[in-house]
Steps between C-alpha positions, in 0.01 A plus 500: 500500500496857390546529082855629501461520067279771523616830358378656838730266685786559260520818585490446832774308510694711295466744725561338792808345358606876436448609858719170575761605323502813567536427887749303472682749302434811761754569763305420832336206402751335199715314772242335696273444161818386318593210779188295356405626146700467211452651143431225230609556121444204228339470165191379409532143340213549260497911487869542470389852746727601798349456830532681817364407828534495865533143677586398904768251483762294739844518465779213568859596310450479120106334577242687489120387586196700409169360617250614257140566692156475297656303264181444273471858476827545395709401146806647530704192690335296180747638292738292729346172502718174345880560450411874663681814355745758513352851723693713681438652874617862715669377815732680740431776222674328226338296202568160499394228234414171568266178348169471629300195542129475587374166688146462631455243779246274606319746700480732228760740648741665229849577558746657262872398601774719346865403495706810439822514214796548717790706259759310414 
């Protein structure tokens, strides 16, 4: 497994996660992009830092399922592990907040399952 902690691969990411964003932002591609990639925004638990990143996820009504792939490499769904935590998420072009909750199963596979605050 490739070390994803390396500065080198930091910035790869970041810039990846850039180009990401800004597809799904552009004209021509944002619909298509914006059908299976969400924006994520939560707060660090131990940094207290704002967080930005692009995630593929599944809706069903106020559910929302993100599969998180290379887990290992990854600590961001970490920060939703136990009772989970509050993040909010861009879909159909509105922000929306929700609790997230991180559960890692038997084969190792991560998921982070969001259920969305309806207004009351």
């Amino acid at each position: 497994m490739p070390n994803l902690g390396s500065p080198r691969a930091r910035r790869f990411v970041t810039w990846f996660n850039g180009r990401v964003l800004a597809w799904r932002a552009s004209p021509r591609w944002g619909g298509p992009v914006r059908r299976h990639l969400t924006i994520v925004r939560y707060t660090g638990r131990r940094s207290g830092r704002d967080f930005v990143i692009p995630v593929g996820f599944r809706r069903s009504g106020d559910d929302v399922v993100i599969g998180v792939r290379m887990p290992d490499a990854k600590s961001w769904w970490r920060n939703f592990l136990g009772e989970g935590a509050p993040l909010s998420l861009e879909l159909d072009g509105a922000e929306h907040s929700g609790h997230g909750v991180a559960d890692r199963d038997a084969a190792g596979r991560v998921t982070v399952r969001v259920r969305l605050v309806t207004a009351a």
